[in-house]
VOTI-751466 format. One record per residue (C-alpha): residue in three letters; x, y, z. Coordinates in steps of 0.2 Angstrom, whole numbers. Layout:
BEGIN
Ala/X/Y/Z $
...
This chain:
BEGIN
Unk/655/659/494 $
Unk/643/647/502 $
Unk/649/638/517 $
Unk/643/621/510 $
Unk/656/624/495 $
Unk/669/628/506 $
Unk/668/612/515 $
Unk/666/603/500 $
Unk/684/609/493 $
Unk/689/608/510 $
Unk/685/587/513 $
Unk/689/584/495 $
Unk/708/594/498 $
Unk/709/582/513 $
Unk/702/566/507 $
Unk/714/567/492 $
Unk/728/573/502 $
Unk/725/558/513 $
Unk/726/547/499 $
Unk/740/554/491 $
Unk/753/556/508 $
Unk/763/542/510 $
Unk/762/536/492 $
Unk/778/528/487 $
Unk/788/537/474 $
Unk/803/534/461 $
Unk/811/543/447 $
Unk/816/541/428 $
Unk/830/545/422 $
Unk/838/545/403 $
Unk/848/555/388 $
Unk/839/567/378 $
Unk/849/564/359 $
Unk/845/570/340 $
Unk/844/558/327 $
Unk/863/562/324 $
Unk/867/559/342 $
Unk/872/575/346 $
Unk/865/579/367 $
Unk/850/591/367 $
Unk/852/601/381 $
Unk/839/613/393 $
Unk/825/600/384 $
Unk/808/599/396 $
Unk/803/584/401 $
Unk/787/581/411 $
Unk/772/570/414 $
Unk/758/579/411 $
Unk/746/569/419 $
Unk/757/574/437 $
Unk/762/589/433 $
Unk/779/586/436 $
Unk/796/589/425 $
Unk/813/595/426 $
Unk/824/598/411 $
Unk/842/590/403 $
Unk/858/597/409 $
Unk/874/603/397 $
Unk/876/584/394 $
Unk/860/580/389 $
Unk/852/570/402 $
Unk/839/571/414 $
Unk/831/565/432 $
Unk/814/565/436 $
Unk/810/562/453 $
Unk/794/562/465 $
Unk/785/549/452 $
Unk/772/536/458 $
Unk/767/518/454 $
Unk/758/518/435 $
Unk/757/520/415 $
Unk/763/537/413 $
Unk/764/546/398 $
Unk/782/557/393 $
Unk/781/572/386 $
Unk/798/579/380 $
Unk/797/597/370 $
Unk/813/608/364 $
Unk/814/622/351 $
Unk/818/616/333 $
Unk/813/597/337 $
Unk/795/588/337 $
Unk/787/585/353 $
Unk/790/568/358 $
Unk/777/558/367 $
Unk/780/540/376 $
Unk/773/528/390 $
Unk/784/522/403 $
Unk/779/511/418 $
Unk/786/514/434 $
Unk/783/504/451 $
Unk/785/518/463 $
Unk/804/511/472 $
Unk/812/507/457 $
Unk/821/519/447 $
Unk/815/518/428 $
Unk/826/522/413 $
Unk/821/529/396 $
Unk/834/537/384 $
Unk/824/548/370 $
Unk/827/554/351 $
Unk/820/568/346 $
Unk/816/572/329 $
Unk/821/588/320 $
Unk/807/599/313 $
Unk/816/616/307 $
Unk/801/625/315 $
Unk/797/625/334 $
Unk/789/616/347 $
Unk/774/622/346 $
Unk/756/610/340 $
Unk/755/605/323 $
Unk/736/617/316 $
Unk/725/613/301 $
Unk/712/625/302 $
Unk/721/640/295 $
Unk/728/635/280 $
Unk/718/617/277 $
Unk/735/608/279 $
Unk/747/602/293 $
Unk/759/615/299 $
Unk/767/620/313 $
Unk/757/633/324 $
Unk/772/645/323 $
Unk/775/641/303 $
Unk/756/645/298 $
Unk/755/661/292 $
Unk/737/664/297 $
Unk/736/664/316 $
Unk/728/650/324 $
Unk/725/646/344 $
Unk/727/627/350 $
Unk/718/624/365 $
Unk/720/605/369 $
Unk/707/590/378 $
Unk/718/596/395 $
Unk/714/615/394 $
Unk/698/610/395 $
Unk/697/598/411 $
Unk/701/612/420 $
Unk/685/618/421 $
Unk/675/602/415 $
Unk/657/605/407 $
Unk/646/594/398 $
Unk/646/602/378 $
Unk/657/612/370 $
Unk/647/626/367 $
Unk/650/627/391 $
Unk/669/624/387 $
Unk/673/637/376 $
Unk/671/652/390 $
Unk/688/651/395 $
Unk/695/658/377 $
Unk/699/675/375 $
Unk/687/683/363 $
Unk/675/668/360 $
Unk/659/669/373 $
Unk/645/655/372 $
Unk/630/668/372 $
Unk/612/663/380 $
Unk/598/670/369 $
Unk/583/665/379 $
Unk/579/666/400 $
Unk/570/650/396 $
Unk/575/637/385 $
Unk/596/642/387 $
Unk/599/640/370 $
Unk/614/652/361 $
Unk/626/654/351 $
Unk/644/656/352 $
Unk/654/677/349 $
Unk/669/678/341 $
Unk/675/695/345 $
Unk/660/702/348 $
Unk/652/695/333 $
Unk/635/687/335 $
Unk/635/666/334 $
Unk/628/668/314 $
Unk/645/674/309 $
Unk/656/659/318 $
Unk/658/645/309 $
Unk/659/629/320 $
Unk/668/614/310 $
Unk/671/596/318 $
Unk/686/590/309 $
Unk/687/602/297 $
Unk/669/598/293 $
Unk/654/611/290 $
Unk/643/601/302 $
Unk/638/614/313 $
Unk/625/629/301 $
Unk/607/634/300 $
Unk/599/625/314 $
Unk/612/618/322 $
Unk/619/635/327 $
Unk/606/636/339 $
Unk/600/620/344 $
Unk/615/610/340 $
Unk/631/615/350 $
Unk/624/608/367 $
Unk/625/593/359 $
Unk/643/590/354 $
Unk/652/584/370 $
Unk/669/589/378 $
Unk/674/570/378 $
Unk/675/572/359 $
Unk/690/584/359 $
Unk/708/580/355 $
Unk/708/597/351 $
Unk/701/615/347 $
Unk/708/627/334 $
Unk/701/646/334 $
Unk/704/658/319 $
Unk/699/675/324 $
Unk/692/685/309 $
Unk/686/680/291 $
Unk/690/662/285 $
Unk/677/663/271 $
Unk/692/662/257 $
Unk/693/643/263 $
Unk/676/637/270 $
Unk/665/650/261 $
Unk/648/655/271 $
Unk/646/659/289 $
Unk/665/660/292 $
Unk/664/679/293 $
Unk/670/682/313 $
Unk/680/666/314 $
Unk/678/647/312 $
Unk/680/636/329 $
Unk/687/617/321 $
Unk/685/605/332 $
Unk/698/591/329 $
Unk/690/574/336 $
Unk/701/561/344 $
Unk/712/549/335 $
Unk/706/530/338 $
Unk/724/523/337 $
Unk/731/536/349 $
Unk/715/535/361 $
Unk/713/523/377 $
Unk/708/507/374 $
Unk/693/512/388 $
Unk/692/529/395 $
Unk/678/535/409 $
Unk/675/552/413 $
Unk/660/557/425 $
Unk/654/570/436 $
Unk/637/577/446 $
Unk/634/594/453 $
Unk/626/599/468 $
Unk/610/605/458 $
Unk/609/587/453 $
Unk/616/587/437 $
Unk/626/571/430 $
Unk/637/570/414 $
Unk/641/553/410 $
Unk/657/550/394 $
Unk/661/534/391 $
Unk/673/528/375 $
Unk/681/511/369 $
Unk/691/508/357 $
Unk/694/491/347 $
Unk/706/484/334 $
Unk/697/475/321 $
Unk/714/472/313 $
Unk/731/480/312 $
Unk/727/491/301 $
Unk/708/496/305 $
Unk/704/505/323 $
Unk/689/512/328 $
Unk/684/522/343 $
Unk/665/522/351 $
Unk/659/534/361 $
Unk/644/539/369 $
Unk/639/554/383 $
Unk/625/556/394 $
Unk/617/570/399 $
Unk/601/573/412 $
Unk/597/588/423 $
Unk/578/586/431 $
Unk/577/598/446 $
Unk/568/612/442 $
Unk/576/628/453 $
Unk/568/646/454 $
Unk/578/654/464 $
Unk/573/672/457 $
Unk/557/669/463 $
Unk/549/673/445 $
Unk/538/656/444 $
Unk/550/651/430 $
Unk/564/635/430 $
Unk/580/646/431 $
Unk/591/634/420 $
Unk/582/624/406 $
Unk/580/604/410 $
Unk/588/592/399 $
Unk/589/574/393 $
Unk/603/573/381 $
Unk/610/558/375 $
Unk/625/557/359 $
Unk/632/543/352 $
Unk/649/544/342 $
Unk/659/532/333 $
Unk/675/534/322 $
Unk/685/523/311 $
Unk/701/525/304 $
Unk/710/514/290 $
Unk/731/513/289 $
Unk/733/512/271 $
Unk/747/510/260 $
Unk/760/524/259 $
Unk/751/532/273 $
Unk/737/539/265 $
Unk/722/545/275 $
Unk/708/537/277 $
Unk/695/542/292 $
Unk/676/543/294 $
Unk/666/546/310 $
Unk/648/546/312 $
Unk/636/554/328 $
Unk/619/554/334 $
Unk/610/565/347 $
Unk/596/566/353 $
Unk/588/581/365 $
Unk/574/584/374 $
Unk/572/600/387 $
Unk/563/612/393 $
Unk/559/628/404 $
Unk/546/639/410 $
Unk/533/639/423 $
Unk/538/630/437 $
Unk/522/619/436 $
Unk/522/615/418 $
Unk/523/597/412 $
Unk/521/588/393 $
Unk/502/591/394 $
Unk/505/610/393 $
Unk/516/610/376 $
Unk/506/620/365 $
Unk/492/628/375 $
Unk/491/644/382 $
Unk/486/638/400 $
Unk/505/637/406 $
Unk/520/642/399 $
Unk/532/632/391 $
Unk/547/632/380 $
Unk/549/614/375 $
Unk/564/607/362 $
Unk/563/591/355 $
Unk/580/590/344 $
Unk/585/574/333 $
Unk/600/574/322 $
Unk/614/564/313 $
Unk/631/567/305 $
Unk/640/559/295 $
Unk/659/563/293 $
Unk/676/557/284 $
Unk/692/561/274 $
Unk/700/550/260 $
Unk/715/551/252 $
Unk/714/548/233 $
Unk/727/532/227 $
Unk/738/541/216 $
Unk/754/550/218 $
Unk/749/567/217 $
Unk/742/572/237 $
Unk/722/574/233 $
Unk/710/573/247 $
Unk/690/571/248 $
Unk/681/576/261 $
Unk/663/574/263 $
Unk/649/575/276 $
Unk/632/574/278 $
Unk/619/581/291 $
Unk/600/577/295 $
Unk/591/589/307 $
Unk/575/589/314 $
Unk/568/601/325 $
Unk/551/599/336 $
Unk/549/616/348 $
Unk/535/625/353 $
Unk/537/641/364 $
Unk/522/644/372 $
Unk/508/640/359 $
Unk/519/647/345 $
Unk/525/631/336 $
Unk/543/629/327 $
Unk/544/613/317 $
Unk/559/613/304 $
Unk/569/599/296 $
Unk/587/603/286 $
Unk/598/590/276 $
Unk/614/594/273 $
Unk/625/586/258 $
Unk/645/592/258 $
Unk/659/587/245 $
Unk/677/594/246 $
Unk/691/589/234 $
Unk/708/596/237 $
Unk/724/595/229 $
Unk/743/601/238 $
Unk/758/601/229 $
Unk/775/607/234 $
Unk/783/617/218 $
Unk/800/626/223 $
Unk/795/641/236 $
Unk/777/636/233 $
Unk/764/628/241 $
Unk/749/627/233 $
Unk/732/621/237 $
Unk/717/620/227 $
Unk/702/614/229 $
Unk/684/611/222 $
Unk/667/611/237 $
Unk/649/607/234 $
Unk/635/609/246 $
Unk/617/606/245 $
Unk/604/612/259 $
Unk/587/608/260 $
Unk/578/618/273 $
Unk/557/617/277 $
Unk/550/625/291 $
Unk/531/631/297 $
Unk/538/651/296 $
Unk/535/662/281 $
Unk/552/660/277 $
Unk/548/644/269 $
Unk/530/648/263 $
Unk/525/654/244 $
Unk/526/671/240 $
Unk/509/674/232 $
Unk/498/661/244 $
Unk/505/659/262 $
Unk/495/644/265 $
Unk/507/634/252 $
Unk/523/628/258 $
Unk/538/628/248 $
Unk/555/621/255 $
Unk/572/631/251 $
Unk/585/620/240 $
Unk/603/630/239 $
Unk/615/624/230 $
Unk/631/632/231 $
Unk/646/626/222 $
Unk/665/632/224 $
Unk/682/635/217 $
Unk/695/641/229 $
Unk/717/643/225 $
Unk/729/647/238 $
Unk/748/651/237 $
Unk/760/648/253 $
Unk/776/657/247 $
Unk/792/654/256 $
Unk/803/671/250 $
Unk/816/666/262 $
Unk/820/658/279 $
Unk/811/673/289 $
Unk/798/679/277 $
Unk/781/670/271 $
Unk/766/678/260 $
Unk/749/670/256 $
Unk/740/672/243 $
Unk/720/665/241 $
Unk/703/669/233 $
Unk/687/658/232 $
Unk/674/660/221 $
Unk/656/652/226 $
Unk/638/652/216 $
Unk/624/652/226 $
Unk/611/646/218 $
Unk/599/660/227 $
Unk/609/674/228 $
Unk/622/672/213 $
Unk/639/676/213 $
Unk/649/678/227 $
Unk/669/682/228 $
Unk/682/683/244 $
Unk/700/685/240 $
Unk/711/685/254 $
Unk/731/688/258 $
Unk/742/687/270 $
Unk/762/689/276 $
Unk/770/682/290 $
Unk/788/687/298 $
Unk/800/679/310 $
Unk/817/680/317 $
Unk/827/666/315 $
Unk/823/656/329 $
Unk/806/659/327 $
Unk/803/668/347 $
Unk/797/682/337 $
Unk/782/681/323 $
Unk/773/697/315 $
Unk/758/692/303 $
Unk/749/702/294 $
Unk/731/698/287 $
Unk/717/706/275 $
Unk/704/697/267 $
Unk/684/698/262 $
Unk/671/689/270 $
Unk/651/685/265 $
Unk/637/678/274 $
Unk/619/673/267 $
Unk/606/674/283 $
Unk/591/663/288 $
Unk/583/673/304 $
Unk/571/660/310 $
Unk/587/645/310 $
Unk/599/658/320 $
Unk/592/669/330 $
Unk/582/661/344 $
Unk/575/678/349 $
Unk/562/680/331 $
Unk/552/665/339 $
Unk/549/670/359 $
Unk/541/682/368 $
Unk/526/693/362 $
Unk/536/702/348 $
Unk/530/702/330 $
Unk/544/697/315 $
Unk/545/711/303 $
Unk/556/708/286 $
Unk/560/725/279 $
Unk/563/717/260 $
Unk/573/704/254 $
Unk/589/701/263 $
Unk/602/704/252 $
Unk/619/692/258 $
Unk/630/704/270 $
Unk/649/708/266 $
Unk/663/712/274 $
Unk/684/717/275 $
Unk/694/712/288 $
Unk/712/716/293 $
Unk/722/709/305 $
Unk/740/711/316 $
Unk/744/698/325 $
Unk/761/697/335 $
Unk/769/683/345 $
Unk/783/681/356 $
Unk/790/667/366 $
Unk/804/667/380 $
Unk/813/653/386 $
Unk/817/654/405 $
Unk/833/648/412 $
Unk/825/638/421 $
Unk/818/628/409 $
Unk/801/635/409 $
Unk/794/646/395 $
Unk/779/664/393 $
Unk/773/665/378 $
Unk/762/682/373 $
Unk/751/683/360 $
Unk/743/701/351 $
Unk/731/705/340 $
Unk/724/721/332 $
Unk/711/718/320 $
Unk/694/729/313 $
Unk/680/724/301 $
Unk/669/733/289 $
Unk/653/728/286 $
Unk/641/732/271 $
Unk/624/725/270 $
Unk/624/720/287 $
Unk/608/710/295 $
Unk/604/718/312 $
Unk/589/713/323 $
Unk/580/730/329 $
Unk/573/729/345 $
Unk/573/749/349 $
Unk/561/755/334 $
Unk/546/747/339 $
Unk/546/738/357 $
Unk/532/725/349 $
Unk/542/721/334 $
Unk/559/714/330 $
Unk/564/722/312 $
Unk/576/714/304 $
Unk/584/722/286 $
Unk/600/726/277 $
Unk/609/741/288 $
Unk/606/756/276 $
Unk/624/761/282 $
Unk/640/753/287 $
Unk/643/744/302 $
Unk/662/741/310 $
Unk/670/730/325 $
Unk/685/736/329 $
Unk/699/731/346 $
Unk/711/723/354 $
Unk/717/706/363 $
Unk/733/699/371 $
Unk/735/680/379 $
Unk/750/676/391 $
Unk/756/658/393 $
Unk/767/655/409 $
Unk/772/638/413 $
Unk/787/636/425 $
Unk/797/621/428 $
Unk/789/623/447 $
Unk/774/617/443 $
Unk/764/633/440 $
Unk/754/637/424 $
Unk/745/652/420 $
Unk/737/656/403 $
Unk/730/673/402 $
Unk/717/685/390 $
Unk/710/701/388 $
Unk/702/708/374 $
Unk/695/727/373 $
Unk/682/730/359 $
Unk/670/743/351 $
Unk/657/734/337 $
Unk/646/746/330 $
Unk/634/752/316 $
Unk/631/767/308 $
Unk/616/773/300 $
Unk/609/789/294 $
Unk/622/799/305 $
Unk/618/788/318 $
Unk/632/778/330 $
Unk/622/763/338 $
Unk/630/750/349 $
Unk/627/731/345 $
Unk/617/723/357 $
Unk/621/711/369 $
Unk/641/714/366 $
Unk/652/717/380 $
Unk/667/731/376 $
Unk/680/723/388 $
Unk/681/704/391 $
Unk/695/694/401 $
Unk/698/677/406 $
Unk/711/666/415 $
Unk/715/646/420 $
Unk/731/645/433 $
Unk/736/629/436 $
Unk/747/624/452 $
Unk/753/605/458 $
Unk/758/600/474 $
Unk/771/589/470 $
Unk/772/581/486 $
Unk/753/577/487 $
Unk/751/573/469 $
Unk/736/585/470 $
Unk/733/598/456 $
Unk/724/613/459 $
Unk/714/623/445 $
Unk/707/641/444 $
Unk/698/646/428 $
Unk/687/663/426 $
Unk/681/676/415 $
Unk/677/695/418 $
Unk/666/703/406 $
Unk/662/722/403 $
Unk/645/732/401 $
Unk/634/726/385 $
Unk/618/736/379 $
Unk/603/727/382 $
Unk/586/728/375 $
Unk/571/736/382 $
Unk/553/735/378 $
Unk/547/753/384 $
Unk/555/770/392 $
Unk/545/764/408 $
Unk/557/749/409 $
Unk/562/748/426 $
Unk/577/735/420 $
Unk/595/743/415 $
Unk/600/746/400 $
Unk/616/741/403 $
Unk/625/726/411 $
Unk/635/726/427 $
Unk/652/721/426 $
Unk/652/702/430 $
Unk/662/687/431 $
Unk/661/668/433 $
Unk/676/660/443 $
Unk/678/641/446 $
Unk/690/633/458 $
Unk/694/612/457 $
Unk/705/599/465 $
Unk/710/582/458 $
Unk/721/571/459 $
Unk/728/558/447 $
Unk/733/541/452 $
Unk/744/528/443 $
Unk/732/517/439 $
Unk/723/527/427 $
Unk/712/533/441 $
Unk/710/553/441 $
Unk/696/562/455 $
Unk/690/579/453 $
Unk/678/589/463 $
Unk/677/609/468 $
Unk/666/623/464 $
Unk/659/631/449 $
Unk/652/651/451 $
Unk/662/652/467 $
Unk/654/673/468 $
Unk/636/664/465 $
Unk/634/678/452 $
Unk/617/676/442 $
Unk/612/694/431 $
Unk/596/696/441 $
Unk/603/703/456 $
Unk/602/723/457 $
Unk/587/722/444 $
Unk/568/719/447 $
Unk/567/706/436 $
Unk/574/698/421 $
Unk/559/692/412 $
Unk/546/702/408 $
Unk/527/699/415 $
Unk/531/683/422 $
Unk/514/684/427 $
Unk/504/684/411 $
Unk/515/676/399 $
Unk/502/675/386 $
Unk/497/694/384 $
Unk/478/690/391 $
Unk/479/707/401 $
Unk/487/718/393 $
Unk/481/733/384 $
Unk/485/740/368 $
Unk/480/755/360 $
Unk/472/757/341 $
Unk/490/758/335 $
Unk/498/742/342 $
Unk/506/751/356 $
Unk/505/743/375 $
Unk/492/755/388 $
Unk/501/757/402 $
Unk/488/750/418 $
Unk/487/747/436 $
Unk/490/727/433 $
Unk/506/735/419 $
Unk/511/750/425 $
Unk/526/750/413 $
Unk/518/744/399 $
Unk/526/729/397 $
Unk/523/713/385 $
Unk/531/696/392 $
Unk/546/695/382 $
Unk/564/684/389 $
Unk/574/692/379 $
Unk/584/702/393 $
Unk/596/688/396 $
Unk/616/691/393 $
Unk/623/677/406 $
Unk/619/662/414 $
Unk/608/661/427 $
Unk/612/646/438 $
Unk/621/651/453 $
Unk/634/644/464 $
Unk/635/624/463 $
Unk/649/610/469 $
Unk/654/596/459 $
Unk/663/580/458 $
Unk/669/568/446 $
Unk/681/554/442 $
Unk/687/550/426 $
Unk/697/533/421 $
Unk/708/527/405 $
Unk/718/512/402 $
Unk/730/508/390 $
């Protein structure tokens, strides 16, 4: 690690330690009660904010000790009862009291999930396995967007797809970003063009929550929701600060900027305003290649969010955002007078967009939700001299009925969505006269049913189907089932999935790769939608500790079948990227496990591994997927020094060897990755007046993927093909100025490339 991060840490461990010795502290003490009054004993009690807890004794009561001055937040869990969440002021010589009732809930502790079944249930009840990863997760290792955050999950990797302008997509087990559908609030806002241009733009100050469901979810959200669907749940304005700043810069001379507000027009009406800031204008070779080794940004995204209290508690919600994003990368001495030309390369993104997003419950007595959401893009990139202008309007309507008959829980519900989609590409262009353009309108009503049978108090089965009509490709059916089994106090869970998934691709909107480079775009016939079958084993099991703490382990087997899969060739011809229907079958198949540890003592440690083969098969022949890593881990362990009030954090990922493409049997690159790994270290401290600072170190090892290689991109020095040779057939002449017969391409990119950098931040809320 670079000395200068080292004394960064160092001075921020002390500066904080400073600040936090001699700090006065008190304790609270109370009973811990069910609504009958009978005691609830080994209950947790903590303040997760401090990092502190202890548990109730036989009796039912509880000290907690070593608190300082503030407005702290309680958190009380125990199995069989809600979580129970309240604010409590101490002054730091004072001891503070504060007797609790918790709530029975017949299920467990564990978070309340949506994503899996489209309706509350307890994380532990659903019988579709979901992963809850909360706004706290997250700080651990804090980025500026959600598409950085996710790279602490196991199984989900944010994937760059270009050296240059750092755009990507997010993996689900392997699968490629086109198959992972990203909702925001249970919302498809994220598709087509925002898969690739759009995820930089949501930011991490949004999150109450993320939900991931590994595996097809087409059965409930149709399209795209092949590997997996990521929901992210926004915050709730009545729950939220009523101001909350969060800020931080880096040593390569970054700064993200979230700020959020909250007002009451009314008792009954809250709203929350938010709005984040991102700007990154240092351009950095340290590769020596001439090119900016990370793309420069200007990002700026502007959320607000209302929600209504209504009559009988029914919902009533609707948010609204707008970003807008302007980077770039490429030659180190390109500026806006280039965009266009072939005189100096430059990959420049302009990207404007607007949502529009809400939930109302209908006023009558049986439970009947709309939801609805609209989304304008418009996208402005030119990548060298090869221009990409494309606008897309999304139009979505959801209605959905529940109803509770005996054993069975029943959902149905009715969708609409409407794209339009017009781009410059010959995906957009008139069959018979390419000169004429001719903008795509889908259309693609739904119907889906699900059943949630209860056989007994152990045993659960789901039963679903959706049937969709695209108005392009016809009709298109995804069934689905799946069983769930648990002891009686539900430390042990088995479920057990199978169901069909369907995608309908649009290359030139999802893969970043068919625009860059020198490579020519071949369609090999129309591209029939893909299918697929999925099946799943997912076992969970949780251990109390005596102590009061608790490890949790979580793991899955699961294996899909593809037909009519849409792979991008890179390996037929080096000059061309063929993309067609695999005339074949093509399969990911593995493994993953996730630990939780969290001890009374302050430590937590959240654990993942996931070991995978994805693969397709065609004429006899086994090829490995690109640009997917067969093993993939990743860990966060949290520690606090109680006395010091200081929290430490360690977050990092270890990935496996990936296939990578080539562009001739000269290439002196590898074609395959090394093993590698990203690791992140920070220190902060909270203080009780709402005041929390955070610094350390992200890419402690200063990993970047060009080490042990000549170089990443290829031809850095003629990145418009001026001097380089061809032959009668297409095919690159090998010369003295390209002895390997190479065409500039930046393709050859599987991690990120910005090295070692420290950081610090401060973030504030009050209540």
């Amino acid at each position: 690690m670079n000395t200068k991060y080292a004394v960064l840490i160092a001075a921020l461990f002390i500066l904080l330690s400073l600040v936090g010795y001699g700090q006065t502290t008190s304790s609270i003490k109370g009973s811990i009660t069910d609504k009958n009054g009978e005691v609830v004993s080994w209950a947790t009690i903590s303040i997760p904010a401090l990092n502190i807890g202890t548990t109730t004794d036989s009796a039912g009561t509880y000290v907690l000790t070593g608190v300082p001055a503030g407005n702290w937040e309680l958190e009380v869990k125990y199995v069989g009862y809600q979580p129970h969440y309240t604010r409590i002021r101490t002054n730091g010589t004072t001891p503070a009291t504060k007797d609790i009732i918790l709530m029975g809930e017949g299920a467990s502790l564990d978070e309340v999930v949506v994503s899996g079944t489209m309706k509350e249930v307890s994380k532990l009840d659903s019988p579709v396995p979901v992963e809850v990863y909360t706004a706290k997760f997250f700080k651990a290792n804090p980025a500026p967007s959600v598409f950085d955050a996710l790279q602490n999950i196991n199984g989900v990797r944010p994937q760059l797809n270009c050296n240059i302008c750092n755009t990507g997509d997010i993996h689900i087990n392997g699968l490629e970003g086109p198959y992972t559908m990203v909702l925001i609030d249970g919302m498809p806002i994220v598709s087509g063009l925002s898969t690739v241009y759009g995820l930089s733009g949501i930011p991490q100050s949004l999150i109450d929550r993320v939900e991931v469901v590994k595996g097809p979810a087409s059965t409930l959200y149709g399209s795209e929701a092949v590997g997996g669907l990521i929901n992210i749940i926004t915050k709730n304005p009545k729950t939220t600060p009523l101001l909350s700043v969060d800020a931080f810069g880096t040593s390569w001379g970054e700064i993200n900027a979230d700020l959020a507000g909250k007002f009451n027009v009314s008792d009954k009406i809250q709203s929350l305003l938010g709005a984040n800031y991102f700007n990154y204008q240092n351009p950095i070779d340290n590769n020596n290649d001439h090119f900016t080794d990370v793309t420069l940004q200007h990002r700026i995204s502007v959320f607000n969010k209302w929600n209504f209290e209504r009559k009988d508690n029914r919902v009533f919600s609707f948010a609204a955002r707008y970003i807008y994003e302007d980077r770039w990368g490429g030659e180190m001495n390109w500026g806006p007078q280039y965009r266009g030309g072939d005189e100096v390369y430059g990959e420049s993104i302009y990207t404007s967009r607007w949502e529009l997003f809400g939930t109302y419950q209908l006023p009558v007595k049986e439970h009947i939700l709309f939801m609805f959401s609209a989304n304008g893009h418009d996208q402005n990139s030119v990548y060298g001299n090869t221009p990409f202008l494309a606008d897309q309007y999304i139009g979505f309507g959801q209605l959905t009925w529940t109803k509770l008959m005996g054993s069975h829980d029943l959902l149905a519900g009715l969708t609409y969505r409407y794209t339009y989609y017009d781009d410059n590409t010959p995906v957009t262009a008139d069959a018979n006269d390419l000169s004429i353009n001719n903008p795509t309108h889908t259309r693609l009503p739904g119907l889906f049913l699900q059943d949630e049978i209860t056989l007994n108090a152990t045993n659960k089965l789901l039963l679903g189907a959706r049937y969709d009509y695209n108005s392009i490709h016809g009709s298109i059916f995804t069934p689905r089932i799946n069983y769930k089994w648990n002891t009686s106090d539900k430390n042990n869970v088995l479920r057990v999935s199978f169901g069909n998934g369907y995608r309908v691709a649009n290359v030139f909107t999802e893969d970043h790769s068919a625009l860059t480079g020198a490579r020519e775009v071949v369609f090999e016939g129309d591209l029939s939608p893909e299918t697929s079958w999925n099946g799943n084993l997912n076992f969970v099991k949780k251990i109390p500790l005596s102590s009061g703490g608790i490890i949790g382990f979580d793991a899955t087997a699961f294996y899909t079948y593809f037909n009519n899969k849409i792979i991008a060739d890179y390996d037929t011809d080096a000059q061309k990227i063929l993309y067609g229907n695999l005339d074949g079958h093509a399969v990911s198949q593995g493994i993953s496990l996730n630990i939780d540890l969290a001890l009374m003592n302050g430590l937590k440690l959240n654990a993942g591994a996931t070991a995978m083969d994805v693969y397709s098969v065609e004429e006899g022949q086994r090829i490995q997927q690109l640009f997917t890593e067969k093993f993939t881990g990743v860990w966060s362990a949290n520690y606090t020094f109680k006395r010091l009030g200081i929290t430490l954090d360690y977050t990092g990922n270890l990935y496996g060897p990936m296939r990578l493409p080539l562009l001739s049997d000269e290439d002196p690159r590898r074609d395959r990755s090394p093993w590698w790994s990203i690791q992140n270290i920070q220190v902060s401290k909270a203080f009780g007046n709402g005041v929390e600072i955070y610094g350390g170190v992200k890419n402690l090892l200063n990993w970047t993927p060009n080490k042990g290689i000549p170089f990443l991109i290829a031809r850095p020095n003629d990145p418009f093909d001026k001097h380089v040779e061809f032959d009668g057939n297409g095919q690159v002449i090998a010369t003295p100025d390209n002895p390997y017969g190479l065409t500039f391409d930046p393709s050859y990119v599987y991690g990120p490339n910005q090295g070692a950098r420290g950081f610090l931040g401060v973030r504030y809320s009050f209540y």
